[in-house]
Backbone and ligand atoms as CSV (ligand in chain L), in Angstrom:
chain,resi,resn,atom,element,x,y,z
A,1,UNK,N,N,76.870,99.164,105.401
A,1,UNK,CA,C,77.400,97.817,105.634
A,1,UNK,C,C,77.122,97.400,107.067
A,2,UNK,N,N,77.536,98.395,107.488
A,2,UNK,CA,C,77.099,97.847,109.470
A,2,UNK,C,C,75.830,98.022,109.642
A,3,UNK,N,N,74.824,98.495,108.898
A,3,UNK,CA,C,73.032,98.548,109.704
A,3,UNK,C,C,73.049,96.848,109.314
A,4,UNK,N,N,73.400,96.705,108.671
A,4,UNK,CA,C,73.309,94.420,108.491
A,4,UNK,C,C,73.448,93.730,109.019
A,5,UNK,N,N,74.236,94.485,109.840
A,5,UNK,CA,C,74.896,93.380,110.970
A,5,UNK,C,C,74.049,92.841,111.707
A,6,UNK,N,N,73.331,93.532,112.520
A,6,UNK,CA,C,72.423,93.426,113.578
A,6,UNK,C,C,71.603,92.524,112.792
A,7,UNK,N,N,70.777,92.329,111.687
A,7,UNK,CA,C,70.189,91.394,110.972
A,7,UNK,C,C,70.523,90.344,110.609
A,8,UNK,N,N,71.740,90.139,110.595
A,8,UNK,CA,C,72.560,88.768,110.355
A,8,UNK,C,C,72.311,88.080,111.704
A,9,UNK,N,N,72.946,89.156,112.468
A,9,UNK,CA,C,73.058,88.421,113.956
A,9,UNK,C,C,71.483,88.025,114.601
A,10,UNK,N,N,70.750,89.089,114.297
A,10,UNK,CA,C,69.307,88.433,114.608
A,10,UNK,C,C,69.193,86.885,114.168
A,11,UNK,N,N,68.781,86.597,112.901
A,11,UNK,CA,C,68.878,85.963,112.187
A,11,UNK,C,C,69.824,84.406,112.778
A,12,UNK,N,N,71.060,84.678,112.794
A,12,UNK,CA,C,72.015,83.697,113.642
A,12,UNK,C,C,71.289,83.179,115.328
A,13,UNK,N,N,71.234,84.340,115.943
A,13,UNK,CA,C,70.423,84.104,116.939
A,13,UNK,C,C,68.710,83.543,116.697
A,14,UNK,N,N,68.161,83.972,116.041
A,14,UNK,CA,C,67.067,83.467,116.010
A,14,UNK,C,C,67.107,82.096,115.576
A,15,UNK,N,N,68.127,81.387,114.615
A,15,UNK,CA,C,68.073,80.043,114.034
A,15,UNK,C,C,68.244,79.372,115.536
A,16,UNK,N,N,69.481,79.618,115.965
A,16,UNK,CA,C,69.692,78.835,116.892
A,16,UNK,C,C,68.521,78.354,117.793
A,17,UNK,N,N,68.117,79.686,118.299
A,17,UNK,CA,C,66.850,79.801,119.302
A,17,UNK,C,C,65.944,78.568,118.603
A,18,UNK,N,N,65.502,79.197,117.334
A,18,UNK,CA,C,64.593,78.053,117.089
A,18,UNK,C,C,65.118,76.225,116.890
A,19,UNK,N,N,66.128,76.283,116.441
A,19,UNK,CA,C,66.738,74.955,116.300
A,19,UNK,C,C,66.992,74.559,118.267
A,20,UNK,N,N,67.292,75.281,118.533
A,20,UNK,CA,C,66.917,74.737,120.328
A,20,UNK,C,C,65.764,74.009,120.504
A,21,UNK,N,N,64.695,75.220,120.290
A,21,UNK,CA,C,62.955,74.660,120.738
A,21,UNK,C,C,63.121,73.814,120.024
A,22,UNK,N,N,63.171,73.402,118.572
A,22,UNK,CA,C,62.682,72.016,117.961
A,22,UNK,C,C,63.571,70.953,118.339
A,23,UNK,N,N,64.427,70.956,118.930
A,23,UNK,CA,C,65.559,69.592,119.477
A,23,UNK,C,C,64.999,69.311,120.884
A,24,UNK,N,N,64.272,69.843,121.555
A,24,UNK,CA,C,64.120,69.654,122.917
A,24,UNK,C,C,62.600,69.568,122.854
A,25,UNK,N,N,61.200,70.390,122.260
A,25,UNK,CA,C,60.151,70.291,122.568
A,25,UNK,C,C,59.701,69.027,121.288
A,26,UNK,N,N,60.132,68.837,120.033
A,26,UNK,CA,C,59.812,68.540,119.314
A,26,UNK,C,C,60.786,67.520,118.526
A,27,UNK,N,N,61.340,66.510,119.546
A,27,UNK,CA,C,62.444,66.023,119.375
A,27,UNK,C,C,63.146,65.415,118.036
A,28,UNK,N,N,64.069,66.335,117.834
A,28,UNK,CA,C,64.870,66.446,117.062
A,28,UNK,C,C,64.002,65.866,115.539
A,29,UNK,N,N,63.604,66.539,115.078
A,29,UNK,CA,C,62.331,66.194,113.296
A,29,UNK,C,C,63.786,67.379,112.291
A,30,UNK,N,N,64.556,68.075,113.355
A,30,UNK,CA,C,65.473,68.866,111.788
A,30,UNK,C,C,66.528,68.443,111.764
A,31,UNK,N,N,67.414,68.171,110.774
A,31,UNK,CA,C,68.263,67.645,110.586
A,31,UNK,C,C,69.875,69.017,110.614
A,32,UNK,N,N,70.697,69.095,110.922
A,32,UNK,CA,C,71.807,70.044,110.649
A,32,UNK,C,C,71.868,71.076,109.914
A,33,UNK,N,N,71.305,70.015,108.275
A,33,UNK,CA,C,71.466,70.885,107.150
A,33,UNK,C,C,70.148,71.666,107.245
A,34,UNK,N,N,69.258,71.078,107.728
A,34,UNK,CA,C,68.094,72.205,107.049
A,34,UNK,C,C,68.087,73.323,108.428
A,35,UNK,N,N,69.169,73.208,109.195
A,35,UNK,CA,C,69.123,74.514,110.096
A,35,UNK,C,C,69.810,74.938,109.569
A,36,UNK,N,N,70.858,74.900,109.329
A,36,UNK,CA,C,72.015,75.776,108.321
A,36,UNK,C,C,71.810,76.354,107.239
A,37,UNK,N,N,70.691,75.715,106.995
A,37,UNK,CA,C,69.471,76.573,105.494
A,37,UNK,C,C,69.010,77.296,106.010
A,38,UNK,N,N,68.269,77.195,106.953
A,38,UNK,CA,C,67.078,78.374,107.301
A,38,UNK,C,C,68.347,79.832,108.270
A,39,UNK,N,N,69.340,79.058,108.908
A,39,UNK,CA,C,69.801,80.479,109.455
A,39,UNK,C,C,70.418,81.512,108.552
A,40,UNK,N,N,71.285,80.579,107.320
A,40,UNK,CA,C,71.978,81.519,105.863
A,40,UNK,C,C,70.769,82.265,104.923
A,41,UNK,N,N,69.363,81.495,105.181
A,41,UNK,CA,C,68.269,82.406,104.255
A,41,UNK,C,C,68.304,83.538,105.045
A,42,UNK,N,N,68.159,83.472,106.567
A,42,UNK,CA,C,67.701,84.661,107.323
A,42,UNK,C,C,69.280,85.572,106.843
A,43,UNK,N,N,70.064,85.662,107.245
A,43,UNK,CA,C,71.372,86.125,107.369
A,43,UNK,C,C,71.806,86.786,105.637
A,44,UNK,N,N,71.525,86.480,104.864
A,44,UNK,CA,C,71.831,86.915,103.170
A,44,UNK,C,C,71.142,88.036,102.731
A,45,UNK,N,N,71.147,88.669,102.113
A,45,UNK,CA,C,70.608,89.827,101.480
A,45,UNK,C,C,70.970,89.883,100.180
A,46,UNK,N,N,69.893,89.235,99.654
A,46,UNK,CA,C,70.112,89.082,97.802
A,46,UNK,C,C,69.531,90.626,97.143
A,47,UNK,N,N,70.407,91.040,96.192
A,47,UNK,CA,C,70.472,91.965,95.011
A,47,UNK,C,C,69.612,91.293,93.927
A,48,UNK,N,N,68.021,92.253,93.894
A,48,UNK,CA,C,67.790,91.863,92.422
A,48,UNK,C,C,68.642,91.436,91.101
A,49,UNK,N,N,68.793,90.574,90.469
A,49,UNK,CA,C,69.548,90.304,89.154
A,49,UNK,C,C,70.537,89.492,89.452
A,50,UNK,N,N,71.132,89.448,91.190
A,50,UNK,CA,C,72.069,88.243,91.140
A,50,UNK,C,C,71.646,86.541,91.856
A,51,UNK,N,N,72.406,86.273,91.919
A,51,UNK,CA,C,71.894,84.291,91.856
A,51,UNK,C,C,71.835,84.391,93.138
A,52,UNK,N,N,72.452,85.066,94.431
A,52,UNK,CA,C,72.148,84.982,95.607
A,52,UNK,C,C,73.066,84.084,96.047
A,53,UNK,N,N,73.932,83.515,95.653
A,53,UNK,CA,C,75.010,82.878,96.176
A,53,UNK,C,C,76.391,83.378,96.841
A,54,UNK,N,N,76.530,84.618,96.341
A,54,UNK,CA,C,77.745,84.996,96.937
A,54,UNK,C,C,77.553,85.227,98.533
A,55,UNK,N,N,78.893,85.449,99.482
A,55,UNK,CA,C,78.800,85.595,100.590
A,55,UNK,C,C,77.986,86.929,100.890
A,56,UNK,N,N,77.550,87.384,101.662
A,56,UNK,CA,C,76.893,88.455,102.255
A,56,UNK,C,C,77.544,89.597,102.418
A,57,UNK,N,N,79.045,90.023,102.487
A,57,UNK,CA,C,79.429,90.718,102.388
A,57,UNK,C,C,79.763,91.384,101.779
A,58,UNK,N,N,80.151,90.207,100.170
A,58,UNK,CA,C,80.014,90.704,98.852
A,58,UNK,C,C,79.157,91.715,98.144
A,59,UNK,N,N,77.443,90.939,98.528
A,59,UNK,CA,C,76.321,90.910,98.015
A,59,UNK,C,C,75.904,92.926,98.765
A,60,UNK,N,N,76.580,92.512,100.011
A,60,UNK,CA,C,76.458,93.706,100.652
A,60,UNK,C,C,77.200,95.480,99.936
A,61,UNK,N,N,78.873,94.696,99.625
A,61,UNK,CA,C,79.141,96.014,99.271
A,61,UNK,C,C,78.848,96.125,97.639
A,62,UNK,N,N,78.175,95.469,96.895
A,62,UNK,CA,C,77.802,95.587,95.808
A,62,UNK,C,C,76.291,96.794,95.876
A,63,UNK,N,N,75.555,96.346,96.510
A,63,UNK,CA,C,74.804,97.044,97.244
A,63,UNK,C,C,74.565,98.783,97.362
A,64,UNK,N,N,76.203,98.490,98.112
A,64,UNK,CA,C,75.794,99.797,98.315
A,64,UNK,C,C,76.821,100.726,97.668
A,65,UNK,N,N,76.696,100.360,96.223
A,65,UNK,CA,C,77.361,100.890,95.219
A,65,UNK,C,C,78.449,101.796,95.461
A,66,UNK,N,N,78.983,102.724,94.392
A,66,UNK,CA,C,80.314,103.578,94.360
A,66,UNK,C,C,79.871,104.493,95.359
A,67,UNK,N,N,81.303,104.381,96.067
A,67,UNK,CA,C,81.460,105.592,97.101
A,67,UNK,C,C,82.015,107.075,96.228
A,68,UNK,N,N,81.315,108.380,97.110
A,68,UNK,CA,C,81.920,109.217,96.261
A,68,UNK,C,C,83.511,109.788,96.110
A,69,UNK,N,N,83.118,111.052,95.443
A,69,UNK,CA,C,85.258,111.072,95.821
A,69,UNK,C,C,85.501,111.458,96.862
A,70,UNK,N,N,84.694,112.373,97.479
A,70,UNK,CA,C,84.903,113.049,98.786
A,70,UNK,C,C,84.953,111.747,100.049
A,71,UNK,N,N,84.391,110.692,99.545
A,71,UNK,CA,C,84.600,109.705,100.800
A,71,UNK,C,C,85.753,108.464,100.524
A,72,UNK,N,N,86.253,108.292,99.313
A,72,UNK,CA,C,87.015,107.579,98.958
A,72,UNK,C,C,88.030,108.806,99.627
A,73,UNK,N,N,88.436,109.759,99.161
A,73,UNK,CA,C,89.212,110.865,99.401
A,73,UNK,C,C,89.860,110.455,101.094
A,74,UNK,N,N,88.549,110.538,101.802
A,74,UNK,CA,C,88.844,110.668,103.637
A,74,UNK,C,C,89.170,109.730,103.719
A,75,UNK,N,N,88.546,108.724,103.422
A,75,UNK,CA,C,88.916,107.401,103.853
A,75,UNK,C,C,90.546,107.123,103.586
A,76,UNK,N,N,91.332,107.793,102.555
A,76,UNK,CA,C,92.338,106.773,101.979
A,76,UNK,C,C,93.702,108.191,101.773
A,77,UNK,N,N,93.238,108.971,100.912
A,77,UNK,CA,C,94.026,109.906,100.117
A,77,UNK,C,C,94.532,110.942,101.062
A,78,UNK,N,N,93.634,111.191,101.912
A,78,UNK,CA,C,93.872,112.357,102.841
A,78,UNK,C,C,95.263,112.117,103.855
A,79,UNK,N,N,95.109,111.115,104.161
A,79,UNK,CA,C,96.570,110.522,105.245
A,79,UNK,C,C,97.256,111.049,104.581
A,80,UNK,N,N,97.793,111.213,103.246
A,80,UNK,CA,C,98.786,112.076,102.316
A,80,UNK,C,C,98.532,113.262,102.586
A,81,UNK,N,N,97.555,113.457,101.721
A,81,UNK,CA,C,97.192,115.092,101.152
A,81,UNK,C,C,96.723,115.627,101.483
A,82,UNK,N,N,96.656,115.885,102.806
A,82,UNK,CA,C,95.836,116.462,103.915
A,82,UNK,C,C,97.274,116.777,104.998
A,83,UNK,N,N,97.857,116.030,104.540
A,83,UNK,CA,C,99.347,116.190,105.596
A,83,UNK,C,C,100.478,116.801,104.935
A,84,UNK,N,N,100.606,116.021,103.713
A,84,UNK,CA,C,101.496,116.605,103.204
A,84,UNK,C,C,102.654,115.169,103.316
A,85,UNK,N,N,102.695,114.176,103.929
A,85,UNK,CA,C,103.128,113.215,104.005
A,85,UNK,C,C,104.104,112.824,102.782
A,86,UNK,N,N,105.006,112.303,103.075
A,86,UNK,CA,C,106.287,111.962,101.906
A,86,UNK,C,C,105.848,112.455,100.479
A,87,UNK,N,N,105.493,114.186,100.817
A,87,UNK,CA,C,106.110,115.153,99.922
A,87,UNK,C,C,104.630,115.103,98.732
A,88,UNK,N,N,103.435,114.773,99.798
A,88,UNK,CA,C,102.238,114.664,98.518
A,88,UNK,C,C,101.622,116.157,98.571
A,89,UNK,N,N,101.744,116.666,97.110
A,89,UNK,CA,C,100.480,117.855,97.585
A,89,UNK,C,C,99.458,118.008,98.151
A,90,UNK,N,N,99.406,119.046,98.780
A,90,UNK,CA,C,98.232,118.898,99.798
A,90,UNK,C,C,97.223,119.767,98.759
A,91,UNK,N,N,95.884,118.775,99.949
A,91,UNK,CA,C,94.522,119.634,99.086
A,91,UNK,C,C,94.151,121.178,99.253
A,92,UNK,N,N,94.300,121.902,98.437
A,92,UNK,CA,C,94.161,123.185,98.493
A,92,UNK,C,C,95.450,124.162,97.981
A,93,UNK,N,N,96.240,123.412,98.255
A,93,UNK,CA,C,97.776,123.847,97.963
A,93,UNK,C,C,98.057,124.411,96.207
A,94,UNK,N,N,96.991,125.592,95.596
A,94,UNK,CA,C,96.997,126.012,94.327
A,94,UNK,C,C,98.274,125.748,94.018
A,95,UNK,N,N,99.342,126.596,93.884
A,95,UNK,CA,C,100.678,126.540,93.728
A,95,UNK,C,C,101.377,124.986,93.247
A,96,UNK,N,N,100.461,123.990,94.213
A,96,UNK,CA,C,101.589,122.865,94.035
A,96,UNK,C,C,100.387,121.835,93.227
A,97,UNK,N,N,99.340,122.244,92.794
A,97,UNK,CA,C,98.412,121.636,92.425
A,97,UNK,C,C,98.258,122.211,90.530
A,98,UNK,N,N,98.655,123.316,90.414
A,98,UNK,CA,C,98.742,124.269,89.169
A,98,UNK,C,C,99.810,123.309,88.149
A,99,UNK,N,N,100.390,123.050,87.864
A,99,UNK,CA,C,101.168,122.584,87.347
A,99,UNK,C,C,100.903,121.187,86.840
A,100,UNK,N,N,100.697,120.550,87.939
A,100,UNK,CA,C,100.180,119.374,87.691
A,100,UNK,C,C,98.583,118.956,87.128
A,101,UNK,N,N,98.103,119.800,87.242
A,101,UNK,CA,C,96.314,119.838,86.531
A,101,UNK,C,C,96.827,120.380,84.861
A,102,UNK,N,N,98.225,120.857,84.712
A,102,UNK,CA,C,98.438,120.717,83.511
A,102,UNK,C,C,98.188,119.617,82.462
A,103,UNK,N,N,99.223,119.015,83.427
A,103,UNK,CA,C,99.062,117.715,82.448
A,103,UNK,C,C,98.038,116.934,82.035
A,104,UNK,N,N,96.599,117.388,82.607
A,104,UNK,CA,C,95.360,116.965,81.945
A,104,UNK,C,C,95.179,115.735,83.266
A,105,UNK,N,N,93.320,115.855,83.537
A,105,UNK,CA,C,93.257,114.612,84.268
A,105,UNK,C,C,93.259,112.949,84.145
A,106,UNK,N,N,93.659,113.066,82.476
A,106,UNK,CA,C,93.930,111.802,82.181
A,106,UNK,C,C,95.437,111.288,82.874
A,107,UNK,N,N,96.181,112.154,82.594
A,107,UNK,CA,C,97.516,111.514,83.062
A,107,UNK,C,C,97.624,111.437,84.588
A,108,UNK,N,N,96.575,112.883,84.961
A,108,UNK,CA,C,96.414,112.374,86.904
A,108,UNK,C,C,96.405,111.347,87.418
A,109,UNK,N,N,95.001,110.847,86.310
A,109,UNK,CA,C,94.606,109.634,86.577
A,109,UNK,C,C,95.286,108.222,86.452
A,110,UNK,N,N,96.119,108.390,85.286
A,110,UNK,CA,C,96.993,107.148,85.301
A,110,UNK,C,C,98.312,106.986,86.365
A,111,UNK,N,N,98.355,108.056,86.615
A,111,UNK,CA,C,99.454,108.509,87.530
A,111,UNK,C,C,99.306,107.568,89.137
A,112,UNK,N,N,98.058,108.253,89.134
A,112,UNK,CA,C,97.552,107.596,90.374
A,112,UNK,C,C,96.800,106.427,90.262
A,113,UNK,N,N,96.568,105.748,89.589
A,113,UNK,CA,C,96.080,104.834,89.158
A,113,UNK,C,C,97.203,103.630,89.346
A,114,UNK,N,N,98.742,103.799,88.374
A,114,UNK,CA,C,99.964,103.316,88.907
A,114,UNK,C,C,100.265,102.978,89.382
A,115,UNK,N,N,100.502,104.376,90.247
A,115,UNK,CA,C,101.531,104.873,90.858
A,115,UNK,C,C,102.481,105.817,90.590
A,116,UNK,N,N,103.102,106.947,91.174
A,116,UNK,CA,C,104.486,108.141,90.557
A,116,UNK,C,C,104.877,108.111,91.423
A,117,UNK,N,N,106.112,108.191,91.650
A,117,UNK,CA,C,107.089,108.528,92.635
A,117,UNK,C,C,106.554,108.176,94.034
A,118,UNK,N,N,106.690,108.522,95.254
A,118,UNK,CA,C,105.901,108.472,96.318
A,118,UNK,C,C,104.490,108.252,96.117
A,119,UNK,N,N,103.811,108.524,95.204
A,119,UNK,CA,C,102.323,108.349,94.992
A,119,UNK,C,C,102.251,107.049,95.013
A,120,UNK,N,N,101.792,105.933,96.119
A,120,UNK,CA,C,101.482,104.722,95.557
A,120,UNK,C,C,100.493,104.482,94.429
A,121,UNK,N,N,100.319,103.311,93.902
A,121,UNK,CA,C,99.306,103.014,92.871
A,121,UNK,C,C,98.069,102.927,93.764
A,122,UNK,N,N,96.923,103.687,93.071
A,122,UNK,CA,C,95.400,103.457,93.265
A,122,UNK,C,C,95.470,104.496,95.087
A,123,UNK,N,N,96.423,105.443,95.364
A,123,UNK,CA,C,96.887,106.047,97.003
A,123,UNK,C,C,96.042,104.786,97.641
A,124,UNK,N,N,97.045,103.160,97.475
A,124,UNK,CA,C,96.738,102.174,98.170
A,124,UNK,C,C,95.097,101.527,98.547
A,125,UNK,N,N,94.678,102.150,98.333
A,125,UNK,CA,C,92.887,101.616,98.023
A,125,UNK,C,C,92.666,100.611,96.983
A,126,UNK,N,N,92.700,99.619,97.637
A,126,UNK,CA,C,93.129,98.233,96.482
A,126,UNK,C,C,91.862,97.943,95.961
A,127,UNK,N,N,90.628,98.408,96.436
A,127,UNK,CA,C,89.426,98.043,96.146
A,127,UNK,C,C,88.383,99.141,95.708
A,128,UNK,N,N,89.514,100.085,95.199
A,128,UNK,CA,C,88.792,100.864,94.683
A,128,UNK,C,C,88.778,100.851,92.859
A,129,UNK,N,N,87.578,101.066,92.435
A,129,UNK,CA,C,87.442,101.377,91.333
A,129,UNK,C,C,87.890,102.509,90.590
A,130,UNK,N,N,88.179,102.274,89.087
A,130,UNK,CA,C,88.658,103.721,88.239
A,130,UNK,C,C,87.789,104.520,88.569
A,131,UNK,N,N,86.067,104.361,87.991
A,131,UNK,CA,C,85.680,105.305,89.132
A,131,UNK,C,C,85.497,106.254,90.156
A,132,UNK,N,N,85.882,105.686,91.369
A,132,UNK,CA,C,85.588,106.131,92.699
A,132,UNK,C,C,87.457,106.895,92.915
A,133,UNK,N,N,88.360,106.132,91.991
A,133,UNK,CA,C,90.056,107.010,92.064
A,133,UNK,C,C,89.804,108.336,91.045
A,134,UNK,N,N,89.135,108.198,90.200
A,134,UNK,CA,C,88.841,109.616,89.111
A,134,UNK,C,C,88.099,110.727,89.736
A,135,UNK,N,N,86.949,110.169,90.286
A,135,UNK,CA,C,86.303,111.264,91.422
A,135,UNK,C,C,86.728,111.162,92.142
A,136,UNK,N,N,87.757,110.768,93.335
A,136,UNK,CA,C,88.815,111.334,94.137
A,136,UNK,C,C,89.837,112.380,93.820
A,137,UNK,N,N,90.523,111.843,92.699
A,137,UNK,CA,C,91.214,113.231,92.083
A,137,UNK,C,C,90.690,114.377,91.850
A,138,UNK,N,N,88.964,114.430,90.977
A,138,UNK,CA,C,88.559,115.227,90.864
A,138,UNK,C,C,88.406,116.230,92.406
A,139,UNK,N,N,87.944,115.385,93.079
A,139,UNK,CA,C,87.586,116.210,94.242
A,139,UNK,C,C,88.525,116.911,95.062
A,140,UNK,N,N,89.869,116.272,94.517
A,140,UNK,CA,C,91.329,116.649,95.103
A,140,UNK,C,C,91.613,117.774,94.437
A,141,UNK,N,N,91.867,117.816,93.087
A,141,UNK,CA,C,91.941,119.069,92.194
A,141,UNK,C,C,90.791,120.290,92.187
A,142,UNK,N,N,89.541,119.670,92.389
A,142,UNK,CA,C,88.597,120.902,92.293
A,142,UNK,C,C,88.780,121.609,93.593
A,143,UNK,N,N,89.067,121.444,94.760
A,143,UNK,CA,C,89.175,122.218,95.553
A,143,UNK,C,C,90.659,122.592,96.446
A,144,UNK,N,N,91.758,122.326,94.825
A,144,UNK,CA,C,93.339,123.215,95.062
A,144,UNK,C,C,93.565,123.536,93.867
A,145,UNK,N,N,91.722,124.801,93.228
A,145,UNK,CA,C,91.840,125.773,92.029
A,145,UNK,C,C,92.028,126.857,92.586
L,1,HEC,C1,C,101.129,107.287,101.016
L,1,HEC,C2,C,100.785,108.643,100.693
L,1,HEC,C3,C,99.758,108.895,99.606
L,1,HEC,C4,C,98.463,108.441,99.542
L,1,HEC,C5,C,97.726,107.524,100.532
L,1,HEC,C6,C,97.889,109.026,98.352
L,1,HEC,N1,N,98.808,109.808,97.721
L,1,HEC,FE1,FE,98.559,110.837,95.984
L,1,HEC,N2,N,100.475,111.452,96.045
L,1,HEC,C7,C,101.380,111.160,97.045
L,1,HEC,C8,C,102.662,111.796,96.735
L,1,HEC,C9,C,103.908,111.726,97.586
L,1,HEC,C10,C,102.478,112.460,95.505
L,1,HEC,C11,C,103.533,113.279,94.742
L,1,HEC,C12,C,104.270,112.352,93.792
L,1,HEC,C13,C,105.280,113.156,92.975
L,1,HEC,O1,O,104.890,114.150,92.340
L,1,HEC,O2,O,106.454,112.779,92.988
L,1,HEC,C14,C,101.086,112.232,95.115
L,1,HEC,C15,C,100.543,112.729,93.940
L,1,HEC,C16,C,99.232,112.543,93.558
L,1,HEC,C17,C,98.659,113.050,92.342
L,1,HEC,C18,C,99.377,113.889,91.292
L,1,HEC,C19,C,100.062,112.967,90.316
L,1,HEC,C20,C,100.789,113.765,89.254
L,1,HEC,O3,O,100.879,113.263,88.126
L,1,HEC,O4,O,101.264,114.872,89.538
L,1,HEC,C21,C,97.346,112.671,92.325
L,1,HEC,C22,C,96.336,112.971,91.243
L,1,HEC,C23,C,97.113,111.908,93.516
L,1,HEC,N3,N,98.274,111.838,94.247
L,1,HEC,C24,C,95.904,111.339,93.852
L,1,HEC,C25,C,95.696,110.542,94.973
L,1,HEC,C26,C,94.449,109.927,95.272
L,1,HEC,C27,C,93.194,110.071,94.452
L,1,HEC,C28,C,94.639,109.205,96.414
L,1,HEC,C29,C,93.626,108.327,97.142
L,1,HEC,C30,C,92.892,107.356,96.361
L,1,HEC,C31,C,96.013,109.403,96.830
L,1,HEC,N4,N,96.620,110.214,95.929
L,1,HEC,C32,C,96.582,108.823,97.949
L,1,HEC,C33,C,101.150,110.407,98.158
L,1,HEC,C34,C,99.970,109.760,98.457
């Protein structure tokens, strides 16, 4: 998501730059809109198959598809389960992890998916997919066997 940036901003900078030279050497032949066209063409990054309209950031994290569990995990789950925080099993913690891999990873999953007890729903990752929360668990459970 951030190597884009710098390309947007090129892009932003370069419109301007050029909408400068043509207002001053070449007095004024562009009109507002067609600079505001040419700096959003530079600045967008269209996905084969879509219309190219959405904002860039969209278009961006579509892009760069599902994160895995191990990074959904750091990013979000670990502040818990890595601490131990209002009473979440921690990763690795067999003992406190045994019991609960009972109940099958379907119900993990809805669990956390929810929400249980202290477990918020989705461990607060509002933008995460079933997905990217199923391989988080997985990655949570496979390594507190
Ligand atoms: C705010 C702290 C917090 C965060 C963030 C958090 N969890 Fe939890 N989690 C808990 C607590 C506390 C429990 C224990 C709930 C209980 O058993 O009463 C728990 C339990 C679980 C369980 C076991 C549920 C069950 O049925 O026994 C799973 C699976 C789980 N979390 C997955 C995740 C995943 C995946 C994430 C990240 C996407 C995550 N958690 C983020 C606090 C958190």
């Amino acid at each position: 998501m951030i190597t884009f940036k710098p390309v947007a901003l090129f892009g932003l900078l370069a419109g301007i730059i050029m909408s400068l030279g043509s207002l001053t050497v070449v007095a004024n032949h562009d009109s507002g809109s067609s600079i505001a066209k040419r700096i959003s063409a530079v600045g967008r990054i269209c996905v084969e198959g879509q219309s190219c309209k959405a904002p860039v950031a969209e278009v961006i994290e579509v892009a760069a598809g599902p994160r895995t569990g191990e990074s959904v995990y750091a990013s979000g789950c670990a502040a818990c389960h890595d601490s131990g925080a209002a009473g979440a099993p921690m990763l690795g913690d067999v003992a406190a992890w045994s019991p609960r891999l009972d109940k099958g990873i379907d119900k993990l999953f809805s669990n956390a998916w929810f929400g249980y007890n202290s477990m918020p729903a989705k461990g607060m990752c509002k933008r995460c997919s079933e997905d990217e929360i199923r391989d988080a668990i997985i990655h949570l459970v496979d390594n507190s066997k």
